[in-house]
N, C-alpha and C positions, 0 to 999 in steps of 0.2 A: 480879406473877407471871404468867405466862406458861401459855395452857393445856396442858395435854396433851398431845405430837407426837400422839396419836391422834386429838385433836378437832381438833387446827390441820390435819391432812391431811385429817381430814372436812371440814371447809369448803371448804377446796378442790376438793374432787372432789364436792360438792353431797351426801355421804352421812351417814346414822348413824357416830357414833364405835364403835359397838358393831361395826359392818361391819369399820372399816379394823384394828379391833382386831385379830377376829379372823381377817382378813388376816394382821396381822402376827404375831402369833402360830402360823400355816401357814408364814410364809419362814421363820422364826427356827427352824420343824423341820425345813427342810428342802427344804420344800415347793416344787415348778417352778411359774411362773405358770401355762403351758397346764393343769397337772395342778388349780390350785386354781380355774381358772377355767370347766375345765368339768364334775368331779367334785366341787367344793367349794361348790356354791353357794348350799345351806343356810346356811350355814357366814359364808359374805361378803354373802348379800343378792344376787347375782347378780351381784360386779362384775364385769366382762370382762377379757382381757387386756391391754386398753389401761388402763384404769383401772389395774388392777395394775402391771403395766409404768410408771407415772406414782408410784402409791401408792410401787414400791419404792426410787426414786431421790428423792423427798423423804423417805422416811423415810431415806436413807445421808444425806442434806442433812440433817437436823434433827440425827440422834445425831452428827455431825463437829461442828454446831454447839454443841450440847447440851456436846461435852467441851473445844470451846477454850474455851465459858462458863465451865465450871470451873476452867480452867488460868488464864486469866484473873484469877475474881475471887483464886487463889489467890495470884497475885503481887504484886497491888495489897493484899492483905493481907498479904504479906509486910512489903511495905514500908513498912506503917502509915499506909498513905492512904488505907483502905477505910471511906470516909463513909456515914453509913446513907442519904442522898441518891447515892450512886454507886453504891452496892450496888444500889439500884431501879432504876436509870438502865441497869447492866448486866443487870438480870434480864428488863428489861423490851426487851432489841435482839431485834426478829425477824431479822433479817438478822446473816450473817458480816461484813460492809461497816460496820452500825452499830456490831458491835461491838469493830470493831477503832477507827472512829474514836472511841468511847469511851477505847477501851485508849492511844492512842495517845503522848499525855500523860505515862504512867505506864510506856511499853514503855520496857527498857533496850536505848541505843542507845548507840554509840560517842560518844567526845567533841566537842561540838558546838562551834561560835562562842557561841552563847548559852548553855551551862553557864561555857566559859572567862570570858564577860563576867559572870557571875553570881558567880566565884571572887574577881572584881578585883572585886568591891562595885557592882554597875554597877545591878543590880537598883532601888535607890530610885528612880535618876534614871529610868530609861527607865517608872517608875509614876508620878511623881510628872508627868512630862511628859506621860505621858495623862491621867492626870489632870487636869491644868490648866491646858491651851495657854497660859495667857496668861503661863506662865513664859518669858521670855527662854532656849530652849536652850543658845546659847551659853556666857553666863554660868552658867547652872547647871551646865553641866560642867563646869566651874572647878574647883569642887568636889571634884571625883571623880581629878583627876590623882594617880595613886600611884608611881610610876617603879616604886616595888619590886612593884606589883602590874601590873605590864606597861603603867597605860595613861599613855602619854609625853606626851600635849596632848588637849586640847579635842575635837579630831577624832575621837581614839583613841577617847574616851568616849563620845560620841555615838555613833559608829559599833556601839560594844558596844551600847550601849541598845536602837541598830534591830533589831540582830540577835535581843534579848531578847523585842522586840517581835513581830517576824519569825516568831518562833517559837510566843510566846503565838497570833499571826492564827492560823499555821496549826493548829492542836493545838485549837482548838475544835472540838467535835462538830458543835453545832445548825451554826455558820456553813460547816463543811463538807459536812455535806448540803443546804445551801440554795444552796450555789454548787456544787455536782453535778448538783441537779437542773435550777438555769438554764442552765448548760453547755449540759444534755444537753438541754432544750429549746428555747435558740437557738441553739447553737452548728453553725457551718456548716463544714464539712469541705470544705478548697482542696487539689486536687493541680494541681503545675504541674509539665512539663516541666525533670526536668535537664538544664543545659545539655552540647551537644555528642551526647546520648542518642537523638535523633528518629528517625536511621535503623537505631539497633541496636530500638530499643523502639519500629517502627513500629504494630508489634500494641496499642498503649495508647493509640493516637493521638486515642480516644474521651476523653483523660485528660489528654490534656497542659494544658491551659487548662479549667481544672472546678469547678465548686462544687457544693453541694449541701448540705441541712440535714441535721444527723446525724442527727437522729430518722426521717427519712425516706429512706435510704438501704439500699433492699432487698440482699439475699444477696448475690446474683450481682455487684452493684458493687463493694459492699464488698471480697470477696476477689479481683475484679480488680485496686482498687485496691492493695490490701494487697502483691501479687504484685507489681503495677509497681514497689513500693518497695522490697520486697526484690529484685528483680531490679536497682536499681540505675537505673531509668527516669523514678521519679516522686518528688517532694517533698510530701510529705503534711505538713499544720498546720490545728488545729482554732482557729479564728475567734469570733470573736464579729462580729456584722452589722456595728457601726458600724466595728471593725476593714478593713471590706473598701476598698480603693479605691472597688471600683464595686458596686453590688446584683448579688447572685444573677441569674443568667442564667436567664430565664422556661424554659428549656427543660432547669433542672435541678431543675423541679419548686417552684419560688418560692419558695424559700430560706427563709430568716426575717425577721420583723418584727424592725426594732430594737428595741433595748428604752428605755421610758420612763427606766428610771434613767441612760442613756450622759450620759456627762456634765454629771451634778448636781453641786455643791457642791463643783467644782475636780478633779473625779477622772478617769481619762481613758479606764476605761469600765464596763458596768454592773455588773463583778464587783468590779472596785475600791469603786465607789459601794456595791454591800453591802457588802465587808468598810470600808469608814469608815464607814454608818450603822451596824455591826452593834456598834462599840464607840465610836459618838457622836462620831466626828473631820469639822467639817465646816469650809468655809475661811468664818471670817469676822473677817480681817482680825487675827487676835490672832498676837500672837510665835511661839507654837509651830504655827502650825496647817499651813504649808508644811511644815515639819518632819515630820510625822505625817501629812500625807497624802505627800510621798513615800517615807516608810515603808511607806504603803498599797501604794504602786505597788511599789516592792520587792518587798515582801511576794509581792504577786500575780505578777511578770513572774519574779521568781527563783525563787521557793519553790511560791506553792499553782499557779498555772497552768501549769507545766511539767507537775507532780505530777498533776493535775487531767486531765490531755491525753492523757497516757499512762493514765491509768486510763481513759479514755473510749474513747480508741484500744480499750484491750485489753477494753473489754466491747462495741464495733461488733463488734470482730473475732470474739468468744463469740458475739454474738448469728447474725451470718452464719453461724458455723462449726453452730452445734445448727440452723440454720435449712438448709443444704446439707446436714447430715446427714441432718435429715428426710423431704428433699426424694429423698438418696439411698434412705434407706428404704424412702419410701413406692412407687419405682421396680423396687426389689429385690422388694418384696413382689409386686407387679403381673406383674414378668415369672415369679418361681417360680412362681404360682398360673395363667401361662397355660395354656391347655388344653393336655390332652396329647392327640395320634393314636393312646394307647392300645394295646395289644398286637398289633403290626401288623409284620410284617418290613421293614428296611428297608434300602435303599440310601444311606449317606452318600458324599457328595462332596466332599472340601478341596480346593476350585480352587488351578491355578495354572498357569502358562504353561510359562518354561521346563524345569522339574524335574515338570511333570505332571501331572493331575490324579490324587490321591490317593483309590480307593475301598473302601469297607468293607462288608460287608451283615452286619447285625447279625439274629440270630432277634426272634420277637413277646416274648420274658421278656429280650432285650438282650446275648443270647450273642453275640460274634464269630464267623461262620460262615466267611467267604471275604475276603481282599484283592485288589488289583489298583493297578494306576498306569498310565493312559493319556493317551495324549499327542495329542489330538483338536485344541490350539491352533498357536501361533507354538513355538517355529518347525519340530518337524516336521507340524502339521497333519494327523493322522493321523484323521483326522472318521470314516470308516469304521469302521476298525479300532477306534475307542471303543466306535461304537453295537455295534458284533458286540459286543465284550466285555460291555460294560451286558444287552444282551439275555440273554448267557448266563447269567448272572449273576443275571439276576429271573427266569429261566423255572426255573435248581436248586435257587434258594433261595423257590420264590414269593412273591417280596417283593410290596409292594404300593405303597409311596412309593418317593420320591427325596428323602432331605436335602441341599438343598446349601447350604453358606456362604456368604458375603454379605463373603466378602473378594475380594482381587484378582482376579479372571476369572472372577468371579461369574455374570455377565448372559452371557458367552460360553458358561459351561456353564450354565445355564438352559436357550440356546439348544439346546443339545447334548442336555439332559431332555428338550426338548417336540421336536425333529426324532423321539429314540426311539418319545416317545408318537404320533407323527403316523403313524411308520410302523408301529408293531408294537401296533395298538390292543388286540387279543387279549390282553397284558398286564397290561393294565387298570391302570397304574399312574399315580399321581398327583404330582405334580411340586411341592415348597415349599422357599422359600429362608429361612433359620434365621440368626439371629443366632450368629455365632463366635465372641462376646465371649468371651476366655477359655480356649478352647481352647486355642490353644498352650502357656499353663500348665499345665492340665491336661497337654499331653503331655508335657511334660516333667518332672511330675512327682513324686516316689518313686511315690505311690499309683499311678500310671500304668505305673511301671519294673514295680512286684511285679504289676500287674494281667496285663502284657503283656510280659514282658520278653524275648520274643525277636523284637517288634513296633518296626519304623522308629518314629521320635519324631512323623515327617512322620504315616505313617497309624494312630497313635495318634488325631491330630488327628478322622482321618476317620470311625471311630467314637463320637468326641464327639460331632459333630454330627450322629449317625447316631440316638445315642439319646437327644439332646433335643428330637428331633421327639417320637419316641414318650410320652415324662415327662421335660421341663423339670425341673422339681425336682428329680427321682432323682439326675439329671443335675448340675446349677448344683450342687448340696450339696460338689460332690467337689472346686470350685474356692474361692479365697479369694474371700468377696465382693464385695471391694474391684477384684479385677480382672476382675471382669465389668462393668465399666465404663460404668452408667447411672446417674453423681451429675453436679455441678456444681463444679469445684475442689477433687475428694476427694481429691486429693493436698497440699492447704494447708491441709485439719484438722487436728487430732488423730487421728493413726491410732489411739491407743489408744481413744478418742470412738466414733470409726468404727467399727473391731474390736466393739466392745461392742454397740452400735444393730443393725448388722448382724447379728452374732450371735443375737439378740433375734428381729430378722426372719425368718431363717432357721429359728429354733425353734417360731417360732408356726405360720409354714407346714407345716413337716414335720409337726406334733400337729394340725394342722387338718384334714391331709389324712389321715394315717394311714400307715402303714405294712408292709407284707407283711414279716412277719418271715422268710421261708421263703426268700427273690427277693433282699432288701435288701443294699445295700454296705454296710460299714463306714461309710463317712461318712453314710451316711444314716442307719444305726441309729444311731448317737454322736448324732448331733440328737432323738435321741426324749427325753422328757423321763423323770430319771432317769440316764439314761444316759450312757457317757463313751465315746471313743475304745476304752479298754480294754476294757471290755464289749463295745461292740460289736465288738470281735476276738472276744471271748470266744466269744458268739452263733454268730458265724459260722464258728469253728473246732470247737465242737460242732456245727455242723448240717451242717458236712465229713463230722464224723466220723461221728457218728450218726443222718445222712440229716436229713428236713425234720420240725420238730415235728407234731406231729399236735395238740397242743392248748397253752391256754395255761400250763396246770402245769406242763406239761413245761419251760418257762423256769426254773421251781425249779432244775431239775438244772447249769444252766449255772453256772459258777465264778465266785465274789465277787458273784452276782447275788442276794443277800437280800432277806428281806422289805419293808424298804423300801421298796430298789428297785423289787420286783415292784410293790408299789402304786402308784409315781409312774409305772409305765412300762405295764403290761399294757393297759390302753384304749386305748394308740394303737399295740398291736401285732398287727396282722390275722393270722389264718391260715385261708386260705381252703380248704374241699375237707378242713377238719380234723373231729374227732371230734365237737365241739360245735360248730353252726351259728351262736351267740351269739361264737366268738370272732372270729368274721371281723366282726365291727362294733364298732361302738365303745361298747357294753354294757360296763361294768368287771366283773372277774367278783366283785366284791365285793358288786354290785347282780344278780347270778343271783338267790338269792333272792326277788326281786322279780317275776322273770321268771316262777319256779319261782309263785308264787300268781298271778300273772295267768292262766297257761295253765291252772291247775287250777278257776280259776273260771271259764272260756269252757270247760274239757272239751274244748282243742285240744292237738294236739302242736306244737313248736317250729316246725318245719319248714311247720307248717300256719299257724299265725298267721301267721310272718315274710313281708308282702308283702301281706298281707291288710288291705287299705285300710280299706275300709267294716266289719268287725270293731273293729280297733283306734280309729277313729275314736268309734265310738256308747260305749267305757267309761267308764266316772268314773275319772280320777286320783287324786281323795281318797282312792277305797275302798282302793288299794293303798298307802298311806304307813304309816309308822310310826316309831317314837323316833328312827333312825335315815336316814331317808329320806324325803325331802319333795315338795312336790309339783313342786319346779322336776325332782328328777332323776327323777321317774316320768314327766313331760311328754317329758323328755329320751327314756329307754328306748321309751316308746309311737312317739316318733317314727322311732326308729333299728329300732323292730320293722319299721316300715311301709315306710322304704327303708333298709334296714341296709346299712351302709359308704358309703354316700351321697359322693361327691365334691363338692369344693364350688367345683372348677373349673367353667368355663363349657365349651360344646360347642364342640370341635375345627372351626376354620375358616381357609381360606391366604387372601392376597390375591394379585393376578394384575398382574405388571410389563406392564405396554405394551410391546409388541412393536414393536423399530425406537427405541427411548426409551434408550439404553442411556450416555448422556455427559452430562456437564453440556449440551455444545455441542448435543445434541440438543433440549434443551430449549426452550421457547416459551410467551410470558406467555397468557394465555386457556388453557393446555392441563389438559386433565382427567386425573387421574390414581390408581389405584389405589397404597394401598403401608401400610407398618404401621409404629405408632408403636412408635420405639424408645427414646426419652427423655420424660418430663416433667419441667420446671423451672419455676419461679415466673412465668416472662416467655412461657411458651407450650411448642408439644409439635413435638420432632422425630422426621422420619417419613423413611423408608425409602425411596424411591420406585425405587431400582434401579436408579444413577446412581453408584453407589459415594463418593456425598456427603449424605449426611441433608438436608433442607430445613428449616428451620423455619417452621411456623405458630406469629405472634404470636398473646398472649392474647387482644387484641383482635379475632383472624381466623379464635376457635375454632366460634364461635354470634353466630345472628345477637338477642343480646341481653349485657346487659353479666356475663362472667364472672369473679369474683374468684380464684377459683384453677382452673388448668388441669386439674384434675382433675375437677372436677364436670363435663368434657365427657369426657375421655377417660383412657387408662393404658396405660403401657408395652403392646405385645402387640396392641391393638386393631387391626382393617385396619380403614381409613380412604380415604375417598373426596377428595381435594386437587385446587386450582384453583393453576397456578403464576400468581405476582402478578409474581415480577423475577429475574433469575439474573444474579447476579455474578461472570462467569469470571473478572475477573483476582483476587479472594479467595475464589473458590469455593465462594460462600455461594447459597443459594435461599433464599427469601421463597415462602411458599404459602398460603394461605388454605379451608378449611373452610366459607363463607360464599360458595358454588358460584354464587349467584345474583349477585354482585356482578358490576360491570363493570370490567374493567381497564385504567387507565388508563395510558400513559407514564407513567414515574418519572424524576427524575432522579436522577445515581449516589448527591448525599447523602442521598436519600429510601430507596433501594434500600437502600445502606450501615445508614442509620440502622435500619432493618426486622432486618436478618440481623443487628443486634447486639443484638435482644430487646428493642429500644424502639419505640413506635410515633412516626412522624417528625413532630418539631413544626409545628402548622398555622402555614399560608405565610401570611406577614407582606405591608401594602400594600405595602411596598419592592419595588423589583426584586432579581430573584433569579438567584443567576448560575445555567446550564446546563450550565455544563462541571465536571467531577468535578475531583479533585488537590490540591494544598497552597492554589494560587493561591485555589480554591473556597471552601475553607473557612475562610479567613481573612477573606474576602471577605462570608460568612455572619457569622462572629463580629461584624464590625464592623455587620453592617446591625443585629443583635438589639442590639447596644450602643448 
């Protein structure tokens, strides 16, 4: 028997059972993670919301498994084959996988070749022949000829018996996790070019001729490769070593050892060789033993290895897809949490040439104050008459930035910001160029239509990126996260996978950060925890109607908002300049009380403590706990007295594009260059440089020491200091380096190529090496490494 789902998820997450217990007895009420992870933590031991977030999706794993066990042992006792050795055998599957290949046996399945040869009496011979090779098969099937029982000759029978056989191989549990897990530990994944495909699928060209060991086959390959094959480009087939013509290509990472069993005892390779050791079929020289070992191979080439391949296939494919999901998240997370420019008026800019630039000036709380569309580019070049308008424009609204986009005629209006600032420095105003990811969804919207509805779609846009200079978040919440577009292949997951991760992401941000209930959108309130889309109508059509709360009780009065709710939600809803100075932090007012004996024993008022460092500092925590309140949440309270509402974004800072830098063409290896990272993914971090083409820095070229994941150097949002290494006009790719101090060397094109495809390029072999880039090259490559 099987422990507990609460201790088997305590093991995992290194905790007391008592902890994840009483976790789960918080979701099972109701309870949001942010809410139990940062008000519950008497309660859980302190887990955080990653632990949580981990705890909640094995426990949906465990109780799914928990009820096909039941379904399970229910069937197999139906059918009056529930042995008290299978009953333990099923009690005891940690895994859905074991216990289906338990079940397997016993699942009703439509009518097989092997029930039909079992109807026609076939069953002895095909035991009796394992049994005891040295039976003559031939002759034994003699035997078994029944005309009225379908089998016509010798053949017939035999042929039934394999099948009988065929079926027993595969329908074993042990011998099917034992050739799962050699699979998945030599087996080498071949994609080759389908013929006639080369110039439609030149994008895969990394793919055409490829190997590689599945176990070692990070994210980003995988659902390359995956995409080639559903796009119809690549032939994908999982191998076994000695299968291969030739050994793995050094430069896909060194494939796999063959395995000792290839070729023992007549079989013709090492999974065959287990399934005949695994039921004692070896070849030595007796009547049946050819017999049963090409029944082996049958067995393997028809039935388990197909079956086997495709389950391998579709857990690369799970494991890349949770592996780009997280890579997505951890992306999404990074850029919501970047700093915001804070309550600041501002000017946005949606570049564009012929239809205009689009501009918006948004107030410091994100009110739309004033539009405009100036045509400062091609083709009327109206340069003047912009900067007049822009000027007007920041001197009635005293803006004090410029947002502009980082699409199409980006670095043109850049140019067009910094001519303003050059000349009218009195303005004082600061000039950053913003990620637009998304925007245009946003404009186009619903949420956009009702926000704006007598607002062009175009300079909808331009107040997007007007107010995600000021708060990213506020901002990003109002778009799907999926198209803000900083994953790896988020379109070949599970959108439902994605939907979900993201969602998660997106929640923990907004409760981490807080919330001005007074200011907030609907989509941003609907992320507070607690809360739904509906409510947050609700909220915000009482605070139309009945102006801004003044405190946090007054949330009572809003519609279908009960007590519940109030509890999962009131700590992450600020109200600043309200009645009680406690609600503008993230004090629950459940913990006032607490608040209420602190201040009565310093003999301060609220207003006096709150900010009061070196007070709040010298207290004891213990002295204030009780039944109810321990000392993680009085730790908590003291610290949020000291900086109360505290953000936990970092300080607001732009990076500065090179001026004259503005084209790939422009570009030059040795050039130093400012710009902000706008991706991270497994194989390195892409950055911004103002080129209207990201560059990437391989992982290799983040630090000058060895880093395993791109993130312990950098995150989405960061400005970053870049060395260009190679730029690839005709794929448009740049290669840049972070390791300022290096020297840069020529490259040739397939060293360049190999760099901007997130590999670092295999070290140069004694052979001669060709220099010229193109098909002839890299065939020419292939054969020297061969």
């Amino acid at each position: 028997m099987l422990p507990p789902i609460e201790s088997r998820i305590a093991e995992e997450l290194g905790t007391a059972p008592a902890q994840v217990k009483a976790a789960v007895a918080l979701l099972d009420e109701g309870a949001t993670v942010p809410f139990i992870a940062r008000y519950r933590k008497e309660a859980t031991g302190g887990l955080d919301d990653t632990q949580l977030r981990h705890l909640a999706e094995r426990l949906g794993y465990l109780r799914e498994l928990e009820e096909r066990r039941a379904a399970v042992l229910a069937s197999v006792s139906e059918q009056g084959k529930l042995t008290p050795e299978l009953k333990a055998e099923l009690m005891q599957a940690e895994t859905k996988q074991r216990l289906e290949d338990l079940y397997l046996p016993y699942k009703p399945k439509r009518r097989t070749k092997a029930q039909i040869a079992r109807e026609a009496g076939l069953a002895p011979l095909a035991e009796a022949l394992l049994a005891d090779p040295s039976l003559q098969p031939e002759a034994e099937a003699e035997r078994f000829i029944d005309l009225e029982k379908g089998v016509a000759d010798v053949k017939a029978a035999l042929d039934g018996a394999r099948q009988i056989l065929m079926e027993r191989f595969g329908e074993d549990a042990d011998l099917l996790g034992r050739l799962r897990q050699h699979l998945a530990e030599h087996g080498v994944l071949v994609s080759r070019l389908v013929e006639g495909k080369a110039e439609a699928g030149a994008k895969f060209r990394d793919y055409f001729e490829y190997d590689e060991a599945w176990k070692q086959i990070p994210s980003h390959r995988a659902l390359a490769l995956f995409r080639g094959r559903n796009e119809g480009v690549l032939r994908l087939e999982l191998k076994l070593p000695e299968e291969l013509p030739l050994p793995p290509s050094p430069a896909s990472g060194g494939g796999a050892a063959p395995s000792p069993l290839a070729g023992r005892d007549g079989v013709g390779n090492s999974c065959e060789g287990m399934i005949a050791g695994h039921f004692g079929i070896r070849d030595q020289g007796r009547p049946g033993d050819r017999w049963l070992l090409d029944t082996v191979r049958w067995a393997w080439r028809v039935k388990l290895g197909l079956s086997l391949e495709l389950e391998l296939m579709n857990q690369l494919f799970e494991r890349a897809e949770l592996e780009a999901i997280r890579v997505f998240a951890q992306n999404l997370k990074d850029l919501l949490l970047a700093a915001p420019a804070g309550p600041r008026a501002v000017i946005g800019l949606d570049p564009g040439l012929r239809t205009g630039v689009k501009v918006a000036v948004v107030d410091r709380t994100g009110k739309l104050l004033d539009t405009a569309t100036i045509y400062p580019h091609e083709p009327r070049r109206d340069w003047d008459g912009a900067l007049h308008t822009l000027a007007l424009l920041a001197k009635k609204h005293n803006a004090e930035l410029i947002s502009i986009g980082n699409g199409t005629a980006s670095r043109e209006t850049d140019k067009l910001a910094a001519d303003l600032i050059r000349r009218q420095p009195e303005l004082k105003l600061t000039k950053v160029v913003v990620s637009e990811a998304g925007a245009s969804v946003y404009s186009a919207s619903e949420l956009a239509a009702r926000e704006f509805p007598q607002l062009d779609v175009s300079l909808r846009g331009a107040v997007s990126i007007a107010r995600r200079l000021q708060d990213p978040l506020a901002e990003l919440v109002k778009i799907e996260p999926k198209a803000i577009g900083v994953g790896q292949y988020q379109h070949d997951v599970s959108q439902v996978k994605l939907a979900q991760s993201l969602d998660a992401v997106v929640e923990d941000c907004v409760n981490a950060v807080g919330v001005d209930v007074n200011t907030a959108s609907v989509p941003l309130l609907a992320q507070v925890s607690g809360l739904n889309a509906t409510l947050a109508s609700n909220i915000v059509a009482h605070r139309d109607a009945h102006g801004p709360f003044a405190n946090r009780e007054a949330l009572k009065a809003v519609p279908r908002l009960g007590p519940k709710t109030f509890e999962q939600a009131a700590g992450f809803l600020r109200i600043a300049d309200g009645d009680n100075p406690l609600d503008a932090s993230a004090v629950h007012p459940e913990s006032y009380p607490v608040v209420e004996r602190i201040l009565a024993d310093v003999k301060r008022g609220v207003k006096e403590l709150i900010g009061d460092a070196a007070t709040l500092k010298r207290l004891d925590p213990a002295r204030y706990t009780d039944d109810q309140f321990g000392l993680p949440t009085v730790r908590d309270i003291l610290k949020e007295l000291e900086k109360p509402g505290r953000d936990p974004r970092p300080e607001f800072k732009t990076a500065s594009f090179r001026d004259g830098v503005e084209d790939l063409k422009d570009l030059q290896p040795g050039m130093q260059l400012e710009g902000v990272v706008t991706n991270v993914t497994n194989f390195g971090a892409f950055v911004d440089i103002g080129v209207h083409q990201d560059g990437l820095v391989h992982v290799s070229a983040l630090a000058d020491r060895f880093v395993k994941d791109p993130r312990e150097v950098v995150k989405a949002g960061d400005v970053v200091r870049v060395k260009v290494v190679e730029v690839d006009l005709a794929r448009k790719r740049i290669a840049l380096t972070m390791r300022l101090g290096d020297a840069i060397e020529k490259k040739t094109d397939t060293a360049a190529a190999a760099q901007s495809r997130g590999r670092a390029p295999a070290k140069p072999k004694p052979q001669p090496q060709p220099q010229a880039g193109g098909a002839m090259a890299d065939a020419l490559a292939r054969a020297l490494r061969r």
